[in-house]
DSSP file (Angstrom, degrees, kcal/mol; ACC not computed):
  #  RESIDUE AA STRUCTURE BP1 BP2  ACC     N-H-->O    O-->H-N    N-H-->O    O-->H-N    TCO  KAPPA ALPHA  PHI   PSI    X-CA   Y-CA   Z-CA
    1    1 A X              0   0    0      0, 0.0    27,-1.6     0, 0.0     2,-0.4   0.000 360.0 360.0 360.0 145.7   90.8   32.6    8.7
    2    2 A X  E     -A   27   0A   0     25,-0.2    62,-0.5     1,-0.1    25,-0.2  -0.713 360.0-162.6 -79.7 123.9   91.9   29.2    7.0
    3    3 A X  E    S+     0   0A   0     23,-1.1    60,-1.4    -2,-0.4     2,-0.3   0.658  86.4  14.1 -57.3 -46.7   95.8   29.6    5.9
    4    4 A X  E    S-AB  26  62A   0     22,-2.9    22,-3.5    58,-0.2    -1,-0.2  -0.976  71.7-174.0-161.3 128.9   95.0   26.9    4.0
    5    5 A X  E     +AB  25  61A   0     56,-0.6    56,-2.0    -2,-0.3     2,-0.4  -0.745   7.7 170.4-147.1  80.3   91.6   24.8    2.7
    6    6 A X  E     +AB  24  60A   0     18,-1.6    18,-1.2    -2,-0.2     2,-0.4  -0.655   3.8 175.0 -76.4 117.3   91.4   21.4    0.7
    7    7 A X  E    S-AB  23  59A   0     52,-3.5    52,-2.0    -2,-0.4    16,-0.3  -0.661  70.3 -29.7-149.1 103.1   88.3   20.1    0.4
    8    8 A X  E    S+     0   0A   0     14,-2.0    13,-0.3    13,-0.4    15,-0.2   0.897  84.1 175.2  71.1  30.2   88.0   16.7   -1.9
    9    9 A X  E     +A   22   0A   0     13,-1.9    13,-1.2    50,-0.2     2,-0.4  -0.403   2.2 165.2 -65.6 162.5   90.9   18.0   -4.0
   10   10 A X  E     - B   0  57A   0     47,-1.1    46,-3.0    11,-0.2    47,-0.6  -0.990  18.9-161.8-134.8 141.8   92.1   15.5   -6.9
   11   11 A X        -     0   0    0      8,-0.7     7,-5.3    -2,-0.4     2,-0.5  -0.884   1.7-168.3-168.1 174.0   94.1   15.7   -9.7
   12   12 A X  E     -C   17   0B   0     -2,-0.5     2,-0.4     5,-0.2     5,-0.3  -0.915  10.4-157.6-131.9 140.0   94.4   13.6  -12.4
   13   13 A X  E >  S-C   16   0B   0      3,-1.3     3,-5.0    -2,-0.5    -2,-0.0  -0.933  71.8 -54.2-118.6 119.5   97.1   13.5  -15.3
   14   14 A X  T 3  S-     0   0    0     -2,-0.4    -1,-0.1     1,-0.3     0, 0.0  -0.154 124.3 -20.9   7.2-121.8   95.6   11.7  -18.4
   15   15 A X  T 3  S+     0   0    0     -3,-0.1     2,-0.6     2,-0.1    -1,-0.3   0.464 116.9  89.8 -86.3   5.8   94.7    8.9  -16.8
   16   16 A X  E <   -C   13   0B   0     -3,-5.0    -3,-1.3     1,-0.0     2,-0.6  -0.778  67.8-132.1-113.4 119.3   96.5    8.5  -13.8
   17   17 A X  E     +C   12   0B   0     -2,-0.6    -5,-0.2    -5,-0.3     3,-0.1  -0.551  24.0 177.4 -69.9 111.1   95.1   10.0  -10.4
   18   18 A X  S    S+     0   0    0     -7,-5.3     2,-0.2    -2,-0.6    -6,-0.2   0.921  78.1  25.5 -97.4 -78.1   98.3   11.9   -8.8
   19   19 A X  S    S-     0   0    0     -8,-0.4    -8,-0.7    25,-0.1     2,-0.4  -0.585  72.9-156.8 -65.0 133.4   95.8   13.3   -5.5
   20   20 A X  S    S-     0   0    0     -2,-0.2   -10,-0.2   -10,-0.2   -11,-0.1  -0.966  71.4 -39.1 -93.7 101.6   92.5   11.3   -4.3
   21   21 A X  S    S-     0   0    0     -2,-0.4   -13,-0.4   -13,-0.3   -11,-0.2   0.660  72.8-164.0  84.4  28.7   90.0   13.4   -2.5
   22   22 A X  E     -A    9   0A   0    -13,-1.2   -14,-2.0   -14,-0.2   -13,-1.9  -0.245  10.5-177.3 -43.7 136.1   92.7   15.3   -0.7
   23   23 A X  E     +A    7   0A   0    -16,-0.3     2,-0.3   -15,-0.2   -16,-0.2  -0.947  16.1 163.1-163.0 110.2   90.6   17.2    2.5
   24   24 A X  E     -A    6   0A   0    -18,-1.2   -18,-1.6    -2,-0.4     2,-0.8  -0.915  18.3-168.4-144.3 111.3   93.7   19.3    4.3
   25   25 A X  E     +A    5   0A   0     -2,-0.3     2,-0.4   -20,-0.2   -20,-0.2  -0.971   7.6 179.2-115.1 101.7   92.4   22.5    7.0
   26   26 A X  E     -A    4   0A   0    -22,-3.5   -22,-2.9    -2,-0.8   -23,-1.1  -1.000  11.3-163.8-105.2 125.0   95.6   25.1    8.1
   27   27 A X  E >   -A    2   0A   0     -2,-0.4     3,-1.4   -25,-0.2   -25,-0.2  -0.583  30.6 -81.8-103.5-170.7   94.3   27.4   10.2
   28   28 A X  T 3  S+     0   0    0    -27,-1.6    -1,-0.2     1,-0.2     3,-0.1  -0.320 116.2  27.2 -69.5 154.0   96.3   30.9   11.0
   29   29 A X  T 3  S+     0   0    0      1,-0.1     2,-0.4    -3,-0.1    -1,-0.2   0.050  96.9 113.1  83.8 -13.0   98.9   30.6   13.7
   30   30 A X    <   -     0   0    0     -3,-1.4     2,-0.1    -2,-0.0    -1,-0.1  -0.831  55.4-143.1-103.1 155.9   99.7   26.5   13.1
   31   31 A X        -     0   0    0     -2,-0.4     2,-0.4    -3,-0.1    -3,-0.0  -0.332  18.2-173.4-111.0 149.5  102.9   25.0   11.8
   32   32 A X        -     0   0    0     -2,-0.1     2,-0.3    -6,-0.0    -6,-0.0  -0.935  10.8-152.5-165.6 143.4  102.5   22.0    9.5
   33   33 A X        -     0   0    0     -2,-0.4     2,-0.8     2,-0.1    -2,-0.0  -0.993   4.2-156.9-132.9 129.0  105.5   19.8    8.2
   34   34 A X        +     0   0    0     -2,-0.3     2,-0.3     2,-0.0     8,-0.0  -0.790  29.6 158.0-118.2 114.6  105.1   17.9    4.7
   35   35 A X        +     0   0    0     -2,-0.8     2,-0.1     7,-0.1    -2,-0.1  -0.925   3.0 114.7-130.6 172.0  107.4   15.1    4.8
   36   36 A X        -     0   0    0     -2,-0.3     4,-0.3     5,-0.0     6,-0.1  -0.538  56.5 -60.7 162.3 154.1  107.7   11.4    2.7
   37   37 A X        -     0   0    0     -2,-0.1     3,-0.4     2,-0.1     5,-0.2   0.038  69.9 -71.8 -29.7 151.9  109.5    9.4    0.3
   38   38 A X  S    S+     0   0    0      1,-0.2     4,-0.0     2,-0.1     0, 0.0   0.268 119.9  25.1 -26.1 177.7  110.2   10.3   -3.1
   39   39 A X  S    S+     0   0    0      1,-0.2    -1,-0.2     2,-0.1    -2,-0.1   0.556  71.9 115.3  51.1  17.2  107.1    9.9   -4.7
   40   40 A X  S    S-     0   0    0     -3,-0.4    -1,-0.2    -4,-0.3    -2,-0.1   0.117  89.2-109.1-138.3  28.2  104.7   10.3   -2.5
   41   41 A X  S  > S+     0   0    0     -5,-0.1     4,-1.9   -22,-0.0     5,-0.4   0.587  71.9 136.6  97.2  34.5  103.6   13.5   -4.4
   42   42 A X  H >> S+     0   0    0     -5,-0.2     3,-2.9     2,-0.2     4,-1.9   0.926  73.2  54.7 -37.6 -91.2  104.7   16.1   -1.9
   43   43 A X  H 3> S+     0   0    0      1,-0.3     4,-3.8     2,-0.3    -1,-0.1   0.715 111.5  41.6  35.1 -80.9  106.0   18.0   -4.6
   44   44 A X  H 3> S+     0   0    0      1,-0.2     4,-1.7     2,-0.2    -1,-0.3   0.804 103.9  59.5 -64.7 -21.7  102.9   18.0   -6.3
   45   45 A X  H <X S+     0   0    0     -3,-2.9     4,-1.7    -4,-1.9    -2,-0.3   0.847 112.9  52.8 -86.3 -35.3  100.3   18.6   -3.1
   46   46 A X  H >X S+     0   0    0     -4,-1.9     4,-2.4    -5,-0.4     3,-0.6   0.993 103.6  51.3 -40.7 -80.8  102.7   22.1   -2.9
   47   47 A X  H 3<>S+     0   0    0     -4,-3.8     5,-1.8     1,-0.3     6,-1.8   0.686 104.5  56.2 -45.6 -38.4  102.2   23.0   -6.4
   48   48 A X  H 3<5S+     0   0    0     -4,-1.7    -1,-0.3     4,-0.2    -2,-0.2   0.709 103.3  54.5 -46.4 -45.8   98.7   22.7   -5.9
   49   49 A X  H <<5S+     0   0    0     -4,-1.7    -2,-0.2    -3,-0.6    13,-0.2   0.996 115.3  43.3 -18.5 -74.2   98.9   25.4   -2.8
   50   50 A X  T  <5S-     0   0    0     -4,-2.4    -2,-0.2     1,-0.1    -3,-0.1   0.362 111.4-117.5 -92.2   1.0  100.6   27.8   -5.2
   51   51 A X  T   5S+     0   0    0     -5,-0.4    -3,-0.2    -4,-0.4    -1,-0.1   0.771  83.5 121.4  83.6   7.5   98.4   27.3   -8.3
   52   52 A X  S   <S+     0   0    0     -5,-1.8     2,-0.3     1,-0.2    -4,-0.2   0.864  86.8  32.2 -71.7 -49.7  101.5   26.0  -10.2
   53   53 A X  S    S-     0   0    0     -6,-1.8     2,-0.3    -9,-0.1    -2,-0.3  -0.835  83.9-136.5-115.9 139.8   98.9   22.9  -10.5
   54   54 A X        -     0   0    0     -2,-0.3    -6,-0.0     1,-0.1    -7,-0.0  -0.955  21.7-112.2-127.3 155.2   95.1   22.9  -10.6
   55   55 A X        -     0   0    0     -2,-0.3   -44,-0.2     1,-0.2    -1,-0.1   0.318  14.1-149.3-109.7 143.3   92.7   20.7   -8.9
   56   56 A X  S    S-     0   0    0    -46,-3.0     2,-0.2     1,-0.5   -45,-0.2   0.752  83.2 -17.3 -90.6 -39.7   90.9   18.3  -11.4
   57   57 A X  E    S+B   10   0A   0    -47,-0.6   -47,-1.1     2,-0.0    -1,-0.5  -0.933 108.2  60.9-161.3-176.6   87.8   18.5   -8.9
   58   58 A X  E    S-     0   0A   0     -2,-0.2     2,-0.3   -49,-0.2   -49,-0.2  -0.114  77.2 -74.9  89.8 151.3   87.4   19.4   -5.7
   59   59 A X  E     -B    7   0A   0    -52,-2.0   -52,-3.5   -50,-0.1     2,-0.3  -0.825  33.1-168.4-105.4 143.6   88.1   23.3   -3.7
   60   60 A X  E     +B    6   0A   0     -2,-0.3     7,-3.7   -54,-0.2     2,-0.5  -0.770   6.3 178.9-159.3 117.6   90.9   24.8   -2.8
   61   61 A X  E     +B    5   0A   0    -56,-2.0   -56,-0.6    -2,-0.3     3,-0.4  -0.823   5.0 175.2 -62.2  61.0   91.6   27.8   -0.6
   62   62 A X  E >  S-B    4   0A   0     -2,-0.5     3,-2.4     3,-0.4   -58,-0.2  -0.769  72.6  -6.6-115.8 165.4   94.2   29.7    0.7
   63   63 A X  T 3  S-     0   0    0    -60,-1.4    -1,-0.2     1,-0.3   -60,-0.2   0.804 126.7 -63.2  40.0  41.6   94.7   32.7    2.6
   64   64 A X  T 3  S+     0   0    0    -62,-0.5     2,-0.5    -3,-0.4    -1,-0.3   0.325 106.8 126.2  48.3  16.5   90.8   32.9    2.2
   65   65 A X    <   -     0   0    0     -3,-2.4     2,-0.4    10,-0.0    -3,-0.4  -0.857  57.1-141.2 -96.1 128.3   91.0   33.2   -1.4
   66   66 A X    >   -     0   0    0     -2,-0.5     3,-0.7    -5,-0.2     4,-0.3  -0.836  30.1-122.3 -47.8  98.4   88.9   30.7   -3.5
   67   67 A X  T 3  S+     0   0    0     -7,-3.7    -7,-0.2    -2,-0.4     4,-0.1  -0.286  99.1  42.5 -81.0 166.2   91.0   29.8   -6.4
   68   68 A X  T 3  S+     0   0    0      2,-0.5    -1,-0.2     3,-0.0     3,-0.1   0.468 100.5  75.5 120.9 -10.2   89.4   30.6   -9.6
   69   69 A X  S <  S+     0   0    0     -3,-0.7     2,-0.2     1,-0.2    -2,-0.1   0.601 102.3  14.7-133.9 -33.0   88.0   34.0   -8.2
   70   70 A X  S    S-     0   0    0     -4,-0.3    -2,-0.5     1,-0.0    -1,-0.2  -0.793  90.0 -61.3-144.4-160.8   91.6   35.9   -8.4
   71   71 A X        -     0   0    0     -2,-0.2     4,-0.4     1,-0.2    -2,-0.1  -0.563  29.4-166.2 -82.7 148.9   95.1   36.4   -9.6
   72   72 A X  S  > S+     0   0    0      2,-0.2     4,-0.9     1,-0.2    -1,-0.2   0.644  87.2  64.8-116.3 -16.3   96.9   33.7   -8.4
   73   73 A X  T  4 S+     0   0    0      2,-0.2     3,-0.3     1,-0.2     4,-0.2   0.797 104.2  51.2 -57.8 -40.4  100.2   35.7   -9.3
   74   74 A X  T >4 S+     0   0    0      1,-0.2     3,-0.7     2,-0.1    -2,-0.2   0.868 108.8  52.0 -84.6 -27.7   99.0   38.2   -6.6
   75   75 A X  G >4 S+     0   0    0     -4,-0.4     3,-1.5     1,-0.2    -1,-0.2   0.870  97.9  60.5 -58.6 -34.8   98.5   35.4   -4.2
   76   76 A X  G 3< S+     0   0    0     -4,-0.9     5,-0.3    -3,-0.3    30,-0.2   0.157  92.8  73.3-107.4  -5.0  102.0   33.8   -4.6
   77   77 A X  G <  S+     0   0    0     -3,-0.7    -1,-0.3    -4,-0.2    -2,-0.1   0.512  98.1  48.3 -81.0 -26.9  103.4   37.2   -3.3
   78   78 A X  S <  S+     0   0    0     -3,-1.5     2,-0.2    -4,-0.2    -2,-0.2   0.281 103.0  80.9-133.3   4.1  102.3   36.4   -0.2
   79   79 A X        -     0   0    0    -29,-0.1     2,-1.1     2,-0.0    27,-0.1  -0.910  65.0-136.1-102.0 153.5  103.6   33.1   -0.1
   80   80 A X        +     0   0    0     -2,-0.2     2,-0.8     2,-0.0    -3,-0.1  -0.654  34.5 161.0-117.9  84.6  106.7   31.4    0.6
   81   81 A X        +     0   0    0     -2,-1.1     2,-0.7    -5,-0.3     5,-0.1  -0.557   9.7 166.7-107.3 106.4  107.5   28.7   -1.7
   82   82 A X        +     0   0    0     -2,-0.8     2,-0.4     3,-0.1     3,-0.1  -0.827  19.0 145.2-113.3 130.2  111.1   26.7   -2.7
   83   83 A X    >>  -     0   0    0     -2,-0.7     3,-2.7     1,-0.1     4,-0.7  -0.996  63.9-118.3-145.0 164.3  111.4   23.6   -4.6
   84   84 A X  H >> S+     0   0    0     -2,-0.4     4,-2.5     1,-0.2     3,-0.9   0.922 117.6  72.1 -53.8 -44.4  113.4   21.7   -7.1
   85   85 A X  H 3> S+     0   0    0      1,-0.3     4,-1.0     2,-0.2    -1,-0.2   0.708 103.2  37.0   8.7 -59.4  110.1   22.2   -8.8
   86   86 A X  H <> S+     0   0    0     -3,-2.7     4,-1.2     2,-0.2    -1,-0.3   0.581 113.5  56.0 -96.5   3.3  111.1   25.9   -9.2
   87   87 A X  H << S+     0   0    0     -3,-0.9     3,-0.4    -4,-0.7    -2,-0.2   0.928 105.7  52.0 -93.3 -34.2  114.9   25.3   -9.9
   88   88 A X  H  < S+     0   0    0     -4,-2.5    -1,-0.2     1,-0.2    -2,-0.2   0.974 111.8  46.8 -50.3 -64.4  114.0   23.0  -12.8
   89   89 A X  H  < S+     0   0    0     -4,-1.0     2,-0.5    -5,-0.1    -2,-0.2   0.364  92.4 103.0-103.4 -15.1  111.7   25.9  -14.4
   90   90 A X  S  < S-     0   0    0     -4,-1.2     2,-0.1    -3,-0.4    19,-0.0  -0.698  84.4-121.3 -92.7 121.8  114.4   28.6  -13.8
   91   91 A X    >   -     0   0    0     -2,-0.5     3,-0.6     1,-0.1    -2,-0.1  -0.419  25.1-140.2 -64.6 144.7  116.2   29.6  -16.7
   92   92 A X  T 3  S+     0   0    0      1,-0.2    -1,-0.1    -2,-0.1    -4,-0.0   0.746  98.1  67.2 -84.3 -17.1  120.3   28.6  -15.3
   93   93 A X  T 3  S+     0   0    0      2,-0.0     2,-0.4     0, 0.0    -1,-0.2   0.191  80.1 103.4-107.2  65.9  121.9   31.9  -17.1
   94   94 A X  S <  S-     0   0    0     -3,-0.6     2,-0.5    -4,-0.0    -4,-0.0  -0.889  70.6-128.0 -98.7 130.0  119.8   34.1  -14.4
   95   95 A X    >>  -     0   0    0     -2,-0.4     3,-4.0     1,-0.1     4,-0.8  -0.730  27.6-100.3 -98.9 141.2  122.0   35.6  -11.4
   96   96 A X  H 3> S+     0   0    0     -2,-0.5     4,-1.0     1,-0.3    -1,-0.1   0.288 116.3  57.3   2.1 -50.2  121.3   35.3   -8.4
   97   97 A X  H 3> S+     0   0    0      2,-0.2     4,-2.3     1,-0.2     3,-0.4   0.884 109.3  54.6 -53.4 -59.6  119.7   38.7   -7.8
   98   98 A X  H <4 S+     0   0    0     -3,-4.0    11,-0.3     1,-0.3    12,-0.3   0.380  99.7  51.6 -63.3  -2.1  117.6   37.8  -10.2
   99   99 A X  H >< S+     0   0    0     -4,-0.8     3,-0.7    10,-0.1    -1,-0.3   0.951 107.6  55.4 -99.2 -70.2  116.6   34.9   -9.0
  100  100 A X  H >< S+     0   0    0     -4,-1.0     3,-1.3    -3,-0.4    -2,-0.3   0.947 109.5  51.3  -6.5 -91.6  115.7   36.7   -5.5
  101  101 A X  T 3X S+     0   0    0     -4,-2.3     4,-0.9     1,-0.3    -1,-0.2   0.262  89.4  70.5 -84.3  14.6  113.6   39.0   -7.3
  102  102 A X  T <4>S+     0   0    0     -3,-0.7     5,-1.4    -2,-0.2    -1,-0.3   0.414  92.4  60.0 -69.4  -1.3  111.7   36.8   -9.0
  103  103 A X  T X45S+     0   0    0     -3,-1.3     3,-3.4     3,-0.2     4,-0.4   0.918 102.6  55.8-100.0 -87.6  110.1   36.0   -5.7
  104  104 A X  T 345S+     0   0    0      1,-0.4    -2,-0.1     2,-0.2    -1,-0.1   0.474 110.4  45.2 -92.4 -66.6  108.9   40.0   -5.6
  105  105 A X  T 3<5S-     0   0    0     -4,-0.9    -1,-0.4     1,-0.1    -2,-0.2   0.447 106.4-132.0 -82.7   6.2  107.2   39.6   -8.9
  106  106 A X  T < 5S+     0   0    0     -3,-3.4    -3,-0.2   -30,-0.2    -2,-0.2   0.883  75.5 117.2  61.8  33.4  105.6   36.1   -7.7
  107  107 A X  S   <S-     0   0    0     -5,-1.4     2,-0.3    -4,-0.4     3,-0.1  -0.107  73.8-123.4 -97.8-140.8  107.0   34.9  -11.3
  108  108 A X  S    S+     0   0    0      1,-0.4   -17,-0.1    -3,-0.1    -9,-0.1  -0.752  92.8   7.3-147.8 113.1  109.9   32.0  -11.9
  109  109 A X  S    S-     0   0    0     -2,-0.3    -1,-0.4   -11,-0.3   -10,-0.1   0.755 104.1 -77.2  83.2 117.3  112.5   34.1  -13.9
  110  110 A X        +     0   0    0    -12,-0.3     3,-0.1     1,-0.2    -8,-0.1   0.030  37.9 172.3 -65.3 151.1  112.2   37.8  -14.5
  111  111 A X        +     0   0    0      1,-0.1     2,-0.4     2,-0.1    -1,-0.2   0.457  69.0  31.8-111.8   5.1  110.0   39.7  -17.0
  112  112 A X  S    S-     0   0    0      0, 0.0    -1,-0.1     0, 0.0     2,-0.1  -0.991  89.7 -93.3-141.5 160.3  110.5   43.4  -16.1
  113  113 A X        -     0   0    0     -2,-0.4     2,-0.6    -3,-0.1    -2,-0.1  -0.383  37.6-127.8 -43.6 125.2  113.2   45.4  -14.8
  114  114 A X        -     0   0    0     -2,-0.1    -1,-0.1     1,-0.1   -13,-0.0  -0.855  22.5-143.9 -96.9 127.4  113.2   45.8  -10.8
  115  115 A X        -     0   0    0     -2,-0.6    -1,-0.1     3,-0.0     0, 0.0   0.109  29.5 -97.9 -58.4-171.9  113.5   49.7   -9.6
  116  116 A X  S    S+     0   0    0      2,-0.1    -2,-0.0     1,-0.1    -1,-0.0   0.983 123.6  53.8 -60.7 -86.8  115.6   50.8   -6.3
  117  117 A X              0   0    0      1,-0.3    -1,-0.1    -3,-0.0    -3,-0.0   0.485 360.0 360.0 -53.0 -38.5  112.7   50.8   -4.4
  118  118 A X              0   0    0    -17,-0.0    -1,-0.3     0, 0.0    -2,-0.1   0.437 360.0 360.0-101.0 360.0  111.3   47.3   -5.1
């Protein structure tokens, strides 16, 4: 199975092309490092993983899923994703705990009460 499957992604922000024709293959068991200067739309090529951001044209895959086809909130459960990205978007009077178990509910700040059990 593909971890992960780009094929001719873009996206485009009113006019300005943030990806060109991005083409990326992770398969299961290899390790991949995403590194560059500021700018150089890291950031963004993430958020497009996790479905924060969607592809202007172009497929994209992970964990065999086609998005577009299922919840992408149930996907995101099963990923592990931290950025300034999410720290911005998190409301600041959340504690900690809360914060941590946003991850559970694959949301960025909670919307439901977490049991014992969860």
């Amino acid at each position: 199975m593909n971890v992960l499957d780009l094929r001719d992604a873009s996206v485009v922000r009113g006019k300005r092309e943030i990806l060109r024709h991005i083409s990326w293959v992770i398969l299961e068991g290899q390790h991949w490092a995403l590194v560059g200067p500021n700018g150089s739309v890291k950031t963004t090529l993430l958020r497009l993983i996790n479905g924060y951001v969607w592809p202007s044209s172009g497929r994209t895959s992970v964990l065999g899923k086609s998005f577009g086809s299922f919840d992408l909130r149930e996907l995101r459960k099963s990923i592990g994703f931290v950025s300034s990205f999410i720290s911005e978007k998190t409301p600041g009077e959340l504690m900690v705990l809360d914060v941590v178990m946003s991850g559970y509910f694959s949301s960025i700040g909670l919307f439901e009460t977490p049991t014992i059990a969860q």
